[in-house]
N, C-alpha and C positions, 0 to 999 in steps of 0.2 A: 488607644486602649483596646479597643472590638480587634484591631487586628493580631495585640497578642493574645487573644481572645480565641484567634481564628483557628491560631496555631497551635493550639491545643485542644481545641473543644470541640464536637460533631459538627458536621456539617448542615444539620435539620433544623438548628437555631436560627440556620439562615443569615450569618455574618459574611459579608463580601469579603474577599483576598485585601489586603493592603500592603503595601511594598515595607520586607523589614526595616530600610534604612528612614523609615517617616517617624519610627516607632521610639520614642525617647528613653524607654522604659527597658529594653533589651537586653539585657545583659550577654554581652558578642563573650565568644571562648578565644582565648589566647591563640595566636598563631604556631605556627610548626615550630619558629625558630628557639624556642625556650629549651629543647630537646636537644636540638643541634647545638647548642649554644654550650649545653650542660656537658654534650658530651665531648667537646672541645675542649673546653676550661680542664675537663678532668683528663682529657688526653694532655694536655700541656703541661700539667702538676705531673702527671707520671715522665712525663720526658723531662724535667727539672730535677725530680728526686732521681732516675736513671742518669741522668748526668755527673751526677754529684756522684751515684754508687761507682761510676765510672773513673772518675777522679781518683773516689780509694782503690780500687783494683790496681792504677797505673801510678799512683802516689803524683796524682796532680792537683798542685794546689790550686790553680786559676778556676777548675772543673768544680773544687770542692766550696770555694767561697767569693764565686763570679768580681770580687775586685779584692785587688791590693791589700793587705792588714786588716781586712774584714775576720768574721768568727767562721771558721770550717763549720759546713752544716753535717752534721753524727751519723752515722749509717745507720742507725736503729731508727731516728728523725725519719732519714729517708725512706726505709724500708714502711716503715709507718705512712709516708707520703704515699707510696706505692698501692700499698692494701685501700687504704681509703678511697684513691682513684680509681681502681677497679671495682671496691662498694657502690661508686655513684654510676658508672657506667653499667652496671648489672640493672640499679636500680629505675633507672630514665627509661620510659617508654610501658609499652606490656608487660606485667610482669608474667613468668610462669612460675610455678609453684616452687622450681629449683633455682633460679635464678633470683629468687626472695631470700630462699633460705642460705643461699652462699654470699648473696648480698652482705645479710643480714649478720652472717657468721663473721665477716671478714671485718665488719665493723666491731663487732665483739672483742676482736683480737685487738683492734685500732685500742678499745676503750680498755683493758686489760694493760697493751704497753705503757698509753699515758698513766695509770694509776700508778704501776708498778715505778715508773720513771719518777711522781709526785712523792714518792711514798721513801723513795731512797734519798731524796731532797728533808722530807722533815722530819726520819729517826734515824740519818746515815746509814741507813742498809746497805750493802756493799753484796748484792748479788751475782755480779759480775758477768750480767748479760749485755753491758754494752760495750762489752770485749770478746764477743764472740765472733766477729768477722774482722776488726781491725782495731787498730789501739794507735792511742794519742800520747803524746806526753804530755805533763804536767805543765810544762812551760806554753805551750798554745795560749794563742792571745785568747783573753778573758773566758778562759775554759779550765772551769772546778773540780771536775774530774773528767779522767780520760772515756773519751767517746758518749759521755751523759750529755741528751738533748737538752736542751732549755729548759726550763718550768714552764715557760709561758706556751713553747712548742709541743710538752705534755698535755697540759691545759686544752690546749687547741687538739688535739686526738682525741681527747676525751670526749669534748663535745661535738667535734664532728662523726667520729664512733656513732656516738647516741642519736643525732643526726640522720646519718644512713640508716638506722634501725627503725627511726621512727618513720619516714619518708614512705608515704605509699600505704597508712594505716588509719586513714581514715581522717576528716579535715581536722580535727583539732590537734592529734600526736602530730600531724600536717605542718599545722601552724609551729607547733612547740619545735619542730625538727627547722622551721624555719628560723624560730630566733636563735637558737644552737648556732646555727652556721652563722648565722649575721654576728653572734661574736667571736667566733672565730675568723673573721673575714674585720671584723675592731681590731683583735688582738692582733693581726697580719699585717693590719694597715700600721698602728702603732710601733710595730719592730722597723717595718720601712721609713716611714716619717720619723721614729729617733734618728735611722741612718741620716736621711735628707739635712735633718739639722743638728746633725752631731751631738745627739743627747742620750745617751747609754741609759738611763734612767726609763725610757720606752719600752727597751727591748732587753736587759736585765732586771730581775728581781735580787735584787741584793746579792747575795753574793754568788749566785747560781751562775750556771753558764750562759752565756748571754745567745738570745737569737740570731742564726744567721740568715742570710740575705737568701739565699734559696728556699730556705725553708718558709720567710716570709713570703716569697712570694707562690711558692707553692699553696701554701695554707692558703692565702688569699683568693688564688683559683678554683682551690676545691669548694671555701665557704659561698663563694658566686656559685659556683657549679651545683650545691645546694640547693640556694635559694632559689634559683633560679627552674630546677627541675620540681621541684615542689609546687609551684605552680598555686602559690597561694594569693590573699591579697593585694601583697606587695608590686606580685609579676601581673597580677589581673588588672589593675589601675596602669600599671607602664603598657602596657599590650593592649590596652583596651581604646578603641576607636571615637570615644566621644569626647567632649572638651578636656575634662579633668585629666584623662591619660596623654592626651595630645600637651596639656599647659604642666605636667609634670616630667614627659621626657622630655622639655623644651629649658625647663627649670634646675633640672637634675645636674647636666655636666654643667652647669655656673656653681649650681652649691657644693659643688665638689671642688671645683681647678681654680673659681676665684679667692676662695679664703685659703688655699693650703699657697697657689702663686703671690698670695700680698707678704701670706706670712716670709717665705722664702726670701722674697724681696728685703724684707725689714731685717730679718732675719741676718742676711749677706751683708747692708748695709751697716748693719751695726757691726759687724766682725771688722769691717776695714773702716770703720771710723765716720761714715756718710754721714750718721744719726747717731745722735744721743740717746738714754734710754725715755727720755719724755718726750722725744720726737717721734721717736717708734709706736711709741701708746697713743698717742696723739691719732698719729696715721690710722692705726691699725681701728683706734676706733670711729675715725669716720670713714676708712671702708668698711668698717660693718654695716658703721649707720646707712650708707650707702646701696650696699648690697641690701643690707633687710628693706629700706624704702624701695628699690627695686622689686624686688621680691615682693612685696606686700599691693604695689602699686599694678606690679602682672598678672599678679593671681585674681586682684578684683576685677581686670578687665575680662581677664577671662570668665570667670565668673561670668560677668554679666551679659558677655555673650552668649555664654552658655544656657543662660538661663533665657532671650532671648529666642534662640534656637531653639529652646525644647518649648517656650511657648507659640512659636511660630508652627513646631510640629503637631502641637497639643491640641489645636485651634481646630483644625477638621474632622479631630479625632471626639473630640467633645460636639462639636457641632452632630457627628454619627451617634456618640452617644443619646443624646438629645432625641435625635429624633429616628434614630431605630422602632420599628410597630414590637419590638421585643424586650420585656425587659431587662432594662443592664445596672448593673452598680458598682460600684469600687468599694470593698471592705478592707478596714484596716487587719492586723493579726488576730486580734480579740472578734472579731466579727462586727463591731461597729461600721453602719454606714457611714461609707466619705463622702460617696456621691453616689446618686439615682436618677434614673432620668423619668421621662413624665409615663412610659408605660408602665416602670415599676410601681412608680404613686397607683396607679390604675390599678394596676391588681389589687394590693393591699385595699384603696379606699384610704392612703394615707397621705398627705403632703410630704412635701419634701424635707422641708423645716424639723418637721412632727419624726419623720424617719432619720434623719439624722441624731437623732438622741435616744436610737434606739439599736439595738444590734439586731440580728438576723432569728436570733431565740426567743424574740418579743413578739415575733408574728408565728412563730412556727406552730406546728399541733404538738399537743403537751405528748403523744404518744410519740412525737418523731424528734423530741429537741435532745436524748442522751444519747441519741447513734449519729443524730446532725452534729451535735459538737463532738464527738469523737470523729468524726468523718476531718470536720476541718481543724482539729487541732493536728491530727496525721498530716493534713496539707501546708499546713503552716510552719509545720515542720520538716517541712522538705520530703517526709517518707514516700508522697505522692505526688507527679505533679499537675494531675486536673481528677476529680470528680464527676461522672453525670449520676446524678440520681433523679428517681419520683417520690417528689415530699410531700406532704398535707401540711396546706395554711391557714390560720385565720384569718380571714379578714376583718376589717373594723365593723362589721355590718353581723359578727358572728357567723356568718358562713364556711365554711371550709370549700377550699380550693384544694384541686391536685396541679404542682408547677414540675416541669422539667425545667432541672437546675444541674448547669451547668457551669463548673468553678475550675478555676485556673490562679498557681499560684505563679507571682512574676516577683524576680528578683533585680535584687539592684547591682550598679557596677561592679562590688564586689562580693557578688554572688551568692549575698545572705537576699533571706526573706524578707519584700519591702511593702506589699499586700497582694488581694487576693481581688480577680474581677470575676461575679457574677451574671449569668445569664439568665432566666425563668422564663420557661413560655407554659401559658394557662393549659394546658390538657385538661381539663374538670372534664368539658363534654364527652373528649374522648375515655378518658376514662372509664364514665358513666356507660358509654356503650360498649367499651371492654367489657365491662363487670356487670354489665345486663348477657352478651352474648355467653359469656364464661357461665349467669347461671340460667341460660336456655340449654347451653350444654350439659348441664347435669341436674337440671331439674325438667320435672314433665311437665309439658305446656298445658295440659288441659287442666289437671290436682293443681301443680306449683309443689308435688311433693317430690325426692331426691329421685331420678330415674338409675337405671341401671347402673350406670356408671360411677355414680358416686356413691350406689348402695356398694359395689366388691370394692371400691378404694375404701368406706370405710368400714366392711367386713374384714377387710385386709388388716385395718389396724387394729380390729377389735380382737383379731385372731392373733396378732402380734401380744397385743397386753396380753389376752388371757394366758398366754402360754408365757409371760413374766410374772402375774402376779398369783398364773391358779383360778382368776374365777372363772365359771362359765357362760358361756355365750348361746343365747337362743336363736334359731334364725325360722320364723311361721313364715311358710309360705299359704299364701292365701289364695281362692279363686273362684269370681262369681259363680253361683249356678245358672246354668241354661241364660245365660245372659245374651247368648246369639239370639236366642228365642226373643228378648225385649228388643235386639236392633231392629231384627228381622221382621220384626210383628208393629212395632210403635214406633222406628224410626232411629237414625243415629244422634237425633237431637234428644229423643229420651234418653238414649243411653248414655249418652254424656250426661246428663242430671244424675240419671240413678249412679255412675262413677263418681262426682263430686260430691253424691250424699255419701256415699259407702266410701270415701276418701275421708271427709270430715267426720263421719261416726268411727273409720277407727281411728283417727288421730286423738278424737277425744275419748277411749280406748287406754291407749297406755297410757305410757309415763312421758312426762317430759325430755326424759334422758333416752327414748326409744327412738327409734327410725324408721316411719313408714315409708315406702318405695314401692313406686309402681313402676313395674320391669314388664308391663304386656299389656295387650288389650283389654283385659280385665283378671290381669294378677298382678297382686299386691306382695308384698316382700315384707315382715316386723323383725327386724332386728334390734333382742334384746342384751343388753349385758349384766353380770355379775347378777346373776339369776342362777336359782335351783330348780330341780326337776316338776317339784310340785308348783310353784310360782306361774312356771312357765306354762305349765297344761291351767293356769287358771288363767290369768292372761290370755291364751288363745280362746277360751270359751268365753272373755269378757267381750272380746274381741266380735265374737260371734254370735253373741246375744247380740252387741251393741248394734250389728250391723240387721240382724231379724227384727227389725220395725216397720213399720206399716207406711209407705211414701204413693204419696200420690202425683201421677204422672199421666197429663195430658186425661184427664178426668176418670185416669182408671187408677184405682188401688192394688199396689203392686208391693209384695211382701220378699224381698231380695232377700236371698241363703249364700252363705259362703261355706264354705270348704276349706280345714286349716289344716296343715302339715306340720309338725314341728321336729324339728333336729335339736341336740343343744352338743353343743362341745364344751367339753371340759379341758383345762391348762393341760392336765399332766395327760389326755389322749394325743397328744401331738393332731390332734385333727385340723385339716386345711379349709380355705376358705370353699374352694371348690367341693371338698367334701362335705361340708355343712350344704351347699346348696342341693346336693346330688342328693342327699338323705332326707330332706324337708321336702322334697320334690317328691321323692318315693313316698311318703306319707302321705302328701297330699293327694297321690293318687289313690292309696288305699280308703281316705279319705269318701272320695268322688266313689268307688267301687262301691262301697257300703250304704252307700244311698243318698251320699251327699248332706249337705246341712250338719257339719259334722266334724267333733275335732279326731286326728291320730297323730299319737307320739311314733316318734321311728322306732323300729324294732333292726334287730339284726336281719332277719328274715322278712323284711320290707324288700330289703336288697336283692336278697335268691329270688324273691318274686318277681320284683322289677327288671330281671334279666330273664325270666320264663318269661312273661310279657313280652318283651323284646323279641324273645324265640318266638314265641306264637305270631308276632304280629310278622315277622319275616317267612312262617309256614305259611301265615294266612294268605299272605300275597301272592306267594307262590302257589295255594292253593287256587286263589279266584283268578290267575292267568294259565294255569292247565286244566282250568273246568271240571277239578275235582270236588267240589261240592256237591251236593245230593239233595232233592225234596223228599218229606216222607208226607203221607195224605191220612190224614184220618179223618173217618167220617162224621156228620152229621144228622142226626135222626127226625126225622119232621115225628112228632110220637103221637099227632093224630092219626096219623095213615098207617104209622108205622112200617116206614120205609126209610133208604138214604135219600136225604134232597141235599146233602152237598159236601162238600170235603175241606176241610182246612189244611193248607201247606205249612209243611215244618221245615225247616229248615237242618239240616245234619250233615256235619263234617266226617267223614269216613276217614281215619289216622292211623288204620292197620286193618288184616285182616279178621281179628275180633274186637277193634275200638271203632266208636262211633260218637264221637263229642255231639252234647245237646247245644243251642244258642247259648245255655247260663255260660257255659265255659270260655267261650271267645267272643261274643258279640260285643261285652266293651269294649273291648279291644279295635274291634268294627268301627264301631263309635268314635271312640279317639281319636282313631288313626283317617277315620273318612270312609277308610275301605266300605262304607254301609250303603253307599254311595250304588259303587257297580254289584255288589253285590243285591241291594233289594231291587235293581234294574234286570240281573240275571231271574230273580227269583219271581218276580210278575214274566217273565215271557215264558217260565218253565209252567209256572201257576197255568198264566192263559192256554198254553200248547194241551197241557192235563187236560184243562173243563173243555176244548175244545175234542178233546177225544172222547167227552163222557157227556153227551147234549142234553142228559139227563139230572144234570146236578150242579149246583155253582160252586165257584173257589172262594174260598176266603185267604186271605192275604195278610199277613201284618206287618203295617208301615212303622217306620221308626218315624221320631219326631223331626230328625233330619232330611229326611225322605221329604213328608211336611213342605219342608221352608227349601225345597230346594227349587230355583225358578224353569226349570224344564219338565217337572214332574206331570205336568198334565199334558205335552206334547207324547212324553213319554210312552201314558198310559193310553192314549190315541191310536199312536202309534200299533200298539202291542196288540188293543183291539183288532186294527184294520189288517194286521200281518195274520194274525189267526182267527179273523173272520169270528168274532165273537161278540155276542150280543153283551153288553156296556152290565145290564143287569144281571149278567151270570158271574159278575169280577164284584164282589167285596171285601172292602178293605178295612183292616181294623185297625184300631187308635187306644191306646190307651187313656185310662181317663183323665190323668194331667192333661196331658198334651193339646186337651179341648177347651182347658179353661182358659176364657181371658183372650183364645185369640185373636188375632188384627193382623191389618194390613195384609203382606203377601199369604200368608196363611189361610187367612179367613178368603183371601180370592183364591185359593188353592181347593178350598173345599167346596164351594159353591160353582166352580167353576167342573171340576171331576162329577158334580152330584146331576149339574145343567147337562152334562154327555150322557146321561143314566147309573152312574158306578153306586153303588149303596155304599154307606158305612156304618162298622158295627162299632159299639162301645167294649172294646178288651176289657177282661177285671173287673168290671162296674161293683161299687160300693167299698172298694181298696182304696179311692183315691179321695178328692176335696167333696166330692159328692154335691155341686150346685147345681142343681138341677134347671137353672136357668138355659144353660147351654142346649137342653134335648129339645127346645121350643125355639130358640135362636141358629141351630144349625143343623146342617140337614143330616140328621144321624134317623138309620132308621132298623136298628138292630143292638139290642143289651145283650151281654155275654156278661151271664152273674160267675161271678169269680169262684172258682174251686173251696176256697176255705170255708164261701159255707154251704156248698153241696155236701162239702165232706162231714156237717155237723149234722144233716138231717139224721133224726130219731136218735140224737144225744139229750137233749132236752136243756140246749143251751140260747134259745132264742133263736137259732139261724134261722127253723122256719117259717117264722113270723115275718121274717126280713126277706128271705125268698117269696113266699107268698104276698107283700107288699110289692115288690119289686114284679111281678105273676102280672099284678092290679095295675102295677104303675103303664107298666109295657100295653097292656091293654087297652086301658084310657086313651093311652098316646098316642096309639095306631101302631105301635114297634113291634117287634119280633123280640122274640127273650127265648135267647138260647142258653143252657144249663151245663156251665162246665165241669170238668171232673167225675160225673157219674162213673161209678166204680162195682155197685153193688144192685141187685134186683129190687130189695126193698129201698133204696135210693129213686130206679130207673117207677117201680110202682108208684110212691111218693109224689114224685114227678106227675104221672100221670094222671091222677087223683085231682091235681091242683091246677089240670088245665095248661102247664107248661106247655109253651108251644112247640121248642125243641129242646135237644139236650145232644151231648158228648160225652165221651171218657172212653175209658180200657172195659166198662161193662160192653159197651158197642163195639169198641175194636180198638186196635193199638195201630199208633202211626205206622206204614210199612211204604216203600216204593210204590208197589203199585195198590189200589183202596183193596182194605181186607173185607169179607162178606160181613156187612151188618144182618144183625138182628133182625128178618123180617116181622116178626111182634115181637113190643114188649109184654105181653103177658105172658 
């Protein structure tokens, strides 16, 4: 059984080769000779009916009725015999398309003459087409009218006609076209055997023309030549190589030659007197009884060899069964188990007993048992003739399994469906690790939320419905803030927390029906569906509340911002998936530009922006590799002495001969893109080369926060020192006030390690930002720069100078220096002075230019 197993089914089940001839179960295909045979017989009927047409051409009687006072066989008969011969000979072997159809026609014509011949028999229609090649007289032994074939040899065209038509249309019209001929091949025999024993009663119907002896034996030839190229049961059992075809051709020429030569016998004997007629019945019936106890007596030996044999071959084949490490079973047509062997009980948890009374859909998964029974009623059916699939089981324990199953249908001798053998081997594990690595593939290892990839396959679909059913689709792109700042400062194991918190705060965020996706190292992806414009801007802001909560990491409290972008596509904008990403991306940048912590919906003119960007940032590059950027210096005023004691560097882009872009314009840009990087390294050695030219006054400098965290930054300023020969404390670097809260790690060795070489640092802005003044006692800051916004309110009478004047107090206390930005005005720069400010700036002092402009030697 495993070996017709083998022959059909993968080779991964791991079933050994077994030699065809062990295999009982086989059903072997018919040899060449059924073909040749067929096309013989129906060569031979055409040279019989060709003989006879010959006969009437040259008016020979011996040609026309092979003996003596036999019936002339009719040339319409014969021309009939002809067409039919060349029908079976079109039809034996390959067919092609035109070879069917002339087949098939010729046979037509066949069943058209018999009708027309039948038909002139029982209303005397008198059409007078079997006088259109030659003509009989009336006197012709037992012939009813001139040149009219037989009834019985009409008869027999007809169904040989139907015969050749059916032939080659599939098994059953197959079968039908076989029994057609097998009675035409009775009727043929019948005309002959009257002749044999002289009884007219065979081979006339009453008083029609009787059959002639060519024609019988023509017919005869072709209804063999039939059956025989049909190639159905009949010929499958005589052709077939195991006992039953062996003990039926053995059987066949006896039941054929022994009762037709006893009759003959009895037959003879009784015409010259031998026997009486109750010695003849006598005889006749104990050679039947003879012959049938023969017959009956060979057939059970056979039999019982056969059976024998096929247990003899069964025996190793069950023994494999048995004890294959793989499940196997024999199922009947309905799917009932016949047999299983002890791996199949394994799997299930079931006995073998227990599985026998059970079919294949008793153990199956209830999601898998109406595609598993249509699978095997196709194969039971012959439509297929093996199966592999992966199925889920249950086993007795409630578990479910995954089996590869592996099914094969095996027919019997004649070549119907006799059952079906199963294979199963357990894949559960593998499975398991399929469908674990399929979802590392498309989910993010650290969240467990959908990564990239499975976010645009199912952006893809979401863009597909909306553009079927109309609604719209939102796609927030989301993205930490300054979240470099928490690796970089507290560590990648912080930042992996602060990711899984801000994972799970915006999961619980939307909707069930949403898709968060993390596509980066900290951006996130919300893909909404069948949402409106207003829904969606509030979902992104639930979004970004949810995520502005208060987390504590590694003992510090850390208050995480996100940044949200939203795009939404609507059905009827035909917008694509990659266009939904491009537009929430442009938003999120505008986002981040505006100060972050923040939602924006796209605009049209997100877009034109995000391509200026573009441009700038490819000017920009080009700018910082031809050393077209520029410092401008503007002074500092000490406004005790009133004098300059030092100059601040600016930074300015020259972009034509009357444009001069400030930092507001491209430094994001800088930012984004890194370029902040060589450029704030260009701008400390232009800074140091300046104060190096002026031994009278220091630089101040403004570092970005990436400058900060970046790990060469104090080799750097070393460096830049020792190249230009300049004292540590005439290089101050400013910081804005975020940038100071909270830091750690390489940061916080960044600034104590720049402050241990001598570098000052000043506070950018101070009182714009978190304002904890913890940090001016924790880190080595030794310089305030009170922000513009409220120098500009002094003598409005809006509080600033209450706030200034603290901040006067604060710096003094602390040991700092407080320098006063913005000064614009005299009664500002007086103010100032009144209040003991130590320094001060602005455009009242001087305006940034290349080289320092003449300050103010007093301000009074």
């Amino acid at each position: 059984m495993l070996g017709v197993a083998k022959a059909v089914m993968p080779e991964r089940l791991g079933v050994k080769d077994i030699p065809s001839s062990t295999v009982p179960f086989r059903a072997h295909e018919p040899p060449g000779w059924p073909a040749t045979f067929a096309r013989i017989t129906a060569a031979a009927a055409i040279a019989v009916a060709a003989v006879v047409l010959l006969g009437w051409l040259i008016d020979a009687d011996s040609l026309k009725r092979f003996l003596p006072g036999a019936v002339d066989m009719k040339t319409n008969a014969a021309v009939g015999v002809v067409m039919a011969g060349v029908a079976v000979l079109l039809k034996v072997g390959d067919l092609s398309h035109r070879r069917r159809l002339l087949g098939d026609g010729l046979g037509l014509v066949c069943v058209v003459l018999g009708l027309v011949t039948l038909a002139e028999y029982v209303t005397g229609w008198q059409p007078g087409i079997d006088e259109q090649l030659f003509s009989e007289s009336l006197t012709a032994v037992r012939t009813s009218s001139p040149n009219r074939m037989a009834a019985s040899v009409a008869m027999s065209l007809v169904l040989l006609g139907a015969a050749v038509v059916l032939t080659g249309r599939g098994r059953r019209r197959t079968a039908a076209a076989q029994c057609l001929a097998g009675l035409v091949g009775m009727l043929a025999a019948l005309a002959l055997v009257g002749y044999g024993y002289g009884s007219l009663l065979l081979y006339q119907w009453r008083r029609s023309t009787a059959a002639a002896i060519p024609a019988g034996i023509a017919l005869l030839l072709l209804g063999a030549a039939v059956v025989v190229a049909a190639r159905g049961p009949p010929i499958s059992l005589l052709t077939s190589q195991r006992p039953g075809g062996m003990l039926a051709r053995r059987l066949l020429p006896l039941i054929v030659v022994i009762p037709l030569g006893a009759g003959w016998l009895l037959h003879v004997a009784g015409q010259r007197g031998w026997a009486d007629p109750a010695l003849q019945t006598a005889l006749g019936s104990l050679t039947t009884v003879a012959l049938l106890t023969l017959l009956t007596l060979g057939t059970a030996l056979g039999l019982e060899r056969a059976d024998a044999a096929r247990a003899a071959a069964e025996a190793p084949l069950r023994l494999a069964l048995q004890t294959t490490p793989i499940g196997a079973a024999i199922l009947d047509l309905d799917g009932r188990f016949v047999e299983v062997n002890d791996a199949m009980c394994q799997i299930f948890g079931i006995d073998a007993a227990t599985l026998a009374t059970m079919t294949s859909w008793d153990v199956s998964h209830p999601d898998e048992v109406a595609a598993d029974r249509e699978r095997f009623a196709r194969l039971a059916r012959g439509e297929t003739a093996t199966t592999v699939t992966e199925e889920r089981y249950v086993r007795a324990d409630g578990d479910i399994c995954w089996l590869l199953v592996a099914r094969a249908l095996v027919r019997d001798d004649s070549d119907a469906a006799a059952y079906v053998i199963s294979q199963a081997q357990d894949i559960t594990d593998a499975k398991r690790i399929q469908d674990r690595l399929a979802h590392q593939a498309s989910h993010d290892q650290l969240t467990g939320l959908p990564n990239r990839v499975l976010l645009l396959d199912r952006l893809h679909q979401a863009v597909a419905r909306s553009a079927r059913t109309g609604y719209s689709v939102a796609l927030m792109f989301c993205d930490l803030d300054h979240f470099k700042v928490i690796n970089d400062s507290l560590g990648h194991e912080a930042g992996d927390r602060v990711l899984l918190t801000v994972a799970d705060r915006m999961t619980s965020a939307v909707r069930t029906s949403d898709t968060v996706a993390r596509v980066g190292g900290d951006e996130f992806v919300v893909l909404a569906e069948d949402i409106d414009l207003a829904y969606a801007a509030a979902l992104a802001n639930r979004i970004r509340l949810g995520v502005r909560q208060p987390l504590d990491v590694n003992h510090r409290q850390l208050l995480p911002t996100v940044s949200v972008g939203v795009a939404l596509g609507e059905g009827t904008r035909g917008i694509g998936a990659g266009d939904l990403l491009r537009d929430a991306d442009y938003a999120l940048y505008r986002a981040k530009e505006r100060g972050r912590d923040s939602v924006e919906m796209f605009e049209e003119a997100l877009r034109l922006r995000a391509v200026e960007c573009f441009e700038v940032e490819s000017e920009l590059r080009a700018a910082v590799a031809a050393d077209a950027l520029a410092l401008h210096y503007q002074p500092i005023i000490d406004l005790d002495a009133g004098r300059v004691t030092g100059y601040e560097a600016l930074l300015r882009w020259p972009r034509g001969a009357d444009t001069t872009w400030t930092p507001d314009k491209f430094l994001h840009v800088a930012e984004e893109t890194g370029l902040i990087i060589p450029i704030g390294d260009w701008v400390l050695d232009r800074a140091a080369a300046f104060a190096a030219a002026h031994p009278d006054a220091f630089v101040s400098v403004n570092l970005s926060v990436r400058q900060l965290y970046h790990p060469q930054l104090i080799e750097h300023v070393q460096g830049v020192l020792a190249r230009h020969d300049l004292r540590p404390d005439r290089l101050h670097l400013e910081l804005v006030e975020s940038a100071l809260i909270g830091p750690g790690g390489a940061a916080l060795a960044t600034l104590r390690g720049l402050h241990d070489i001598g570098v000052r640092f000043a506070v950018d802005d101070f009182g714009t930002g978190y304002s904890a003044l913890s940090y001016l006692h924790d880190l080595p800051v030794a310089e305030l720069k009170i922000d513009r916004s409220f120098t500009g309110r002094i003598g409005l009478g809006t509080g600033a100078e209450r706030i200034i004047e603290a901040l006067i107090v604060l710096g003094r206390t602390l040991g700092l220096d407080v320098v006063a930005e913005g000064v614009e005005t005299r009664d500002q720069a007086e103010w100032l002075v009144r209040r003991h400010c130590p320094k001060a700036q602005g455009f009242y002092y001087g305006r940034p230019a290349p080289a320092p402009a003449d300050a103010r030697d007093s301000v009074a």
